[in-house]
N, C-alpha and C positions, 0 to 999 in steps of 0.2 A: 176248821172243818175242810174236808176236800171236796172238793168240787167237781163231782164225776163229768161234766159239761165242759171243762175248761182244757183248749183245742193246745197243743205245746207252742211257745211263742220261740220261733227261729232268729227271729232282729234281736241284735242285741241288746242287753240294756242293763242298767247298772246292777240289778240283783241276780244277774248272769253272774259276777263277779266269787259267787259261791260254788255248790257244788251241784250238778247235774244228776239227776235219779232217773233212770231210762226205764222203764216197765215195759217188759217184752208181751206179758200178756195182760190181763183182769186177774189174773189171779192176784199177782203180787201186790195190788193194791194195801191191803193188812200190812205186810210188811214194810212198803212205800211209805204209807201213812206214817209208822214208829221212827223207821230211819229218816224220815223230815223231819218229825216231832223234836228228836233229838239232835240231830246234825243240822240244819235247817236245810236250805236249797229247793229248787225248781223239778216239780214232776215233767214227766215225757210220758203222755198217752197218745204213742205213733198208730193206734187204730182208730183214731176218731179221724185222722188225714187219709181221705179212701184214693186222694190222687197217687200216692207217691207211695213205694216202697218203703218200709223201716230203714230197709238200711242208705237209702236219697237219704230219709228224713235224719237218721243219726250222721250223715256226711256234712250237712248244713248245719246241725246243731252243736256238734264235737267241739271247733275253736270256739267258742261263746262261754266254757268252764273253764279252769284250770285242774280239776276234780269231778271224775265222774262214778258213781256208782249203779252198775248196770244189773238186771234184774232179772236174772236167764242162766240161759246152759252158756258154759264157754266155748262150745264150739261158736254159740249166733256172734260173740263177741268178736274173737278172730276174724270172723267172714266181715262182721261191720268195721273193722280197722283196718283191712285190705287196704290199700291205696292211702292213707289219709298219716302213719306215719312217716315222722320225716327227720328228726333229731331228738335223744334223752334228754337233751337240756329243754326243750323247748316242748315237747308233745303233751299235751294234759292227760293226766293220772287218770291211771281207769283200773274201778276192782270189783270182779265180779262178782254175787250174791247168789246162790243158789234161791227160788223160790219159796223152799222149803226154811230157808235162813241157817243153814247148816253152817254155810261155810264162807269165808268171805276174803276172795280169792285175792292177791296184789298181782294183777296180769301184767301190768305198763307203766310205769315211772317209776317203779318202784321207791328210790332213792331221791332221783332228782326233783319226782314228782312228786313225792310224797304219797305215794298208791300204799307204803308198807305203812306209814302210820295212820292213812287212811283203815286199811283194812282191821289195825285192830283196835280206830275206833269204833266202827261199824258193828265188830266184832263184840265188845264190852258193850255194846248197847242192845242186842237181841239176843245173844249167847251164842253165838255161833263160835267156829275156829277159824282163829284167821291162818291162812294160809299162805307164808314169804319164801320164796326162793333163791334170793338174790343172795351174791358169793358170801356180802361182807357177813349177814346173820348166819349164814352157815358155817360160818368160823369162830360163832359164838355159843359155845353149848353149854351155858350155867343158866340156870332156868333160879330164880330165887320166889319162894314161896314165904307169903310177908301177913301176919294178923297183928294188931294194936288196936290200944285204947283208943277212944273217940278222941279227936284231935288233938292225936302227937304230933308236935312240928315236925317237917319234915328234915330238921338238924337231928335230932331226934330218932328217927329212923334210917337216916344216911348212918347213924354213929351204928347202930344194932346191926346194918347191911356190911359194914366197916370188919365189924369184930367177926364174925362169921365168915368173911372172903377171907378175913386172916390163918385161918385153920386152914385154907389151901393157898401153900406155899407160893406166892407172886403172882396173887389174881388178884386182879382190881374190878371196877364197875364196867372197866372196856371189857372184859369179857364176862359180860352178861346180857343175853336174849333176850330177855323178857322178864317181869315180876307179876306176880299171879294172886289173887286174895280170893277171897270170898264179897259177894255181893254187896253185901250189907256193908263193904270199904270201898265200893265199885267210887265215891264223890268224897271220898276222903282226902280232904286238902293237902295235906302234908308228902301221902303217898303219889296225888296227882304230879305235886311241887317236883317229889326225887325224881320222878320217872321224867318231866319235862326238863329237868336239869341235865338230866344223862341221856336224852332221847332214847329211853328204853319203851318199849308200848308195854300198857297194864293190861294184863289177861285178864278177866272175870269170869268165877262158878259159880252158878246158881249153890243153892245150901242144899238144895236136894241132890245135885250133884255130888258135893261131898261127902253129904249125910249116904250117898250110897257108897261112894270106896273111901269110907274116911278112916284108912288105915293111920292110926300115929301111933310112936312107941312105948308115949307117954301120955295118958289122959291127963286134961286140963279139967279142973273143977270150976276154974271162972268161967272158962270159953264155954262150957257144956252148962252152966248157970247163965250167961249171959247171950250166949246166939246160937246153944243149941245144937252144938257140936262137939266131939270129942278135942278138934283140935283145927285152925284151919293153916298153917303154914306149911307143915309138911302132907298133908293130901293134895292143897293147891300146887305145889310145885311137884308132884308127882305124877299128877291128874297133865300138868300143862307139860310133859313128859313123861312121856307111859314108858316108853322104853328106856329111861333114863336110869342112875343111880345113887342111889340119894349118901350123898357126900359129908353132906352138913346135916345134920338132927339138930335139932331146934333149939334154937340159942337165943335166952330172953336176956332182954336187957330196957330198963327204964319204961317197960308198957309196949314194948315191940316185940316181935317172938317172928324170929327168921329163920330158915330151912334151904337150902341149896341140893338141888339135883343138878347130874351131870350127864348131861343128854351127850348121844352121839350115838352111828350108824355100825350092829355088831352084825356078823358074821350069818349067815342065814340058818337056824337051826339054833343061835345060839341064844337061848333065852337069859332076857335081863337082870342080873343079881342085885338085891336090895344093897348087900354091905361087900361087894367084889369089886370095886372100885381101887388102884390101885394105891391113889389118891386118900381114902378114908386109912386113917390109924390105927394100929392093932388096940388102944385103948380106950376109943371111941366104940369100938363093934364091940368091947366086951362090956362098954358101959350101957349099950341097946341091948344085948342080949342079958344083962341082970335086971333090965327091967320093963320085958317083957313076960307075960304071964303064958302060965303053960296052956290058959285056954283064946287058940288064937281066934280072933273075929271072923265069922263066916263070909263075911262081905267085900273081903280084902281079893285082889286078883290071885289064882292058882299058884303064879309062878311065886311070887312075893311068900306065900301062904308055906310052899316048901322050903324057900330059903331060910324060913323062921323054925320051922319044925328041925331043923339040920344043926339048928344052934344049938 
């Protein structure tokens, strides 16, 4: 339980050793509360200290993490990091949270600090989107959308992510962003195992999420008997890539069913084609266009919705 009373302890001390959660107001409490529950670490209530400024009190409190999650606009965050960094190897990870839990920002260490796989643990634990910046994942635009049976090894699933990189010509797991599921995989050992083996961070959709743009080419009669969905590999990596192009259609194999979109920044005005990848096969898009049905799902995005209609 939290303890509305309990004043932020600035001296160090060994469960510093975690992560730091800064609450800019009362509000964020609700969302403080879930992100301890799940991450552990030490709350910061800088209004119950009526001497000192928040940002004194975040000056004094900053070295005592190595990891902080901050609980505000990013502008407060900038203003309280003013003066206090010093080196990327050295400075403690900091990612900011919107209030609302929208978005979970990697402002500071990204890499060395671990602020990017910070942000999307923070991010799979309340739904937000995490939000990285940094060059290296900019140069990585395969987005892979991943559903399986209840605990497939994670050999298992490397082998189904294997077979599916191989339909684009000399891609490996270094270039992939991110892997995306549906919730109900959110503690899926096998999928935690791949993603920590390749340090790729796991996106998570809520089902309502999908269940609204759960466009897929091919309806699943288990997926849709068992969790309620038409399908979730290819929505989730399309969903964790809106602008993307979905490269790969869904490739089962052994109890895993993998999907790859290929994200990247188009030209302004130019809207994103489902099968205009230059990348996808001319015998791949005619094996999606014979089996898709002339009556297209209403709940699919506009642009998507014409791209099908053209086939």
């Amino acid at each position: 339980m939290l303890n509305p009373n309990l004043k932020p302890t600035l001296k160090p001390t060994p469960s510093e050793d975690g992560i730091g959660i800064w609450l800019v107001r009362t509000e964020a409490e609700p969302l403080a509360a879930v992100l301890q529950s799940g991450l552990g670490g030490t709350l910061y209530r800088p209004w119950l200290d009526t001497t000192r400024s928040q940002k004194q009190q975040f000056a004094s409190a900053y070295p005592h993490h190595r990891h902080w999650l901050l609980l505000g606009a990013t502008g407060i965050a900038v203003r309280f990091l003013d003066g206090l960094t010093q080196d990327k190897h050295s400075d403690p990870a900091l990612v900011v949270i919107d209030e609302a839990g929208r978005f979970a920002i990697s402002l500071l260490g990204g890499h060395e600090g671990g602020a990017n796989r910070l942000a999307a643990q923070a991010a799979a634990l309340i739904g937000a989107t995490p939000v990285v910046t940094t060059a290296t994942e900019a140069l990585k635009s395969l987005v892979v959308g991943i559903g399986c049976r209840k605990e497939v090894s994670a050999e298992r699933i490397a082998a189904a992510v294997q077979a599916a990189l191989e339909k684009l010509d000399g891609r490996t797991m270094a270039d992939v962003r991110e892997i995306a599921t549906v919730d109900l995989k959110a503690q899926e050992p096998g999928l935690l195992a791949l993603c920590a083996q390749h340090d790729v961070p796991l996106r998570v959709f809520s089902h309502a999420s999908i269940a609204g743009r759960g466009w897929v080419g091919q309806a699943s009669e288990w997926v849709r008997s068992n969790v309620g969905l038409d399908g979730v590999c290819e929505p989730c990596a399309l969903l964790a890539a809106p602008r993307g192009v979905l490269v790969v259609t869904k490739t089962a194999l052994n109890g895993v069913a993998v999907a790859i979109v290929e994200d990247g920044f188009r030209a302004a005005g130019a809207a994103p084609s489902l099968f205009a990848s230059s990348n996808i096969s001319s015998n791949i898009s005619s094996n999606i266009s014979s089996n898709i049905s002339s009556d297209i799902p209403t709940n699919i995005p506009s642009n998507i919705s014409s791209n099908l209609q053209e086939q």
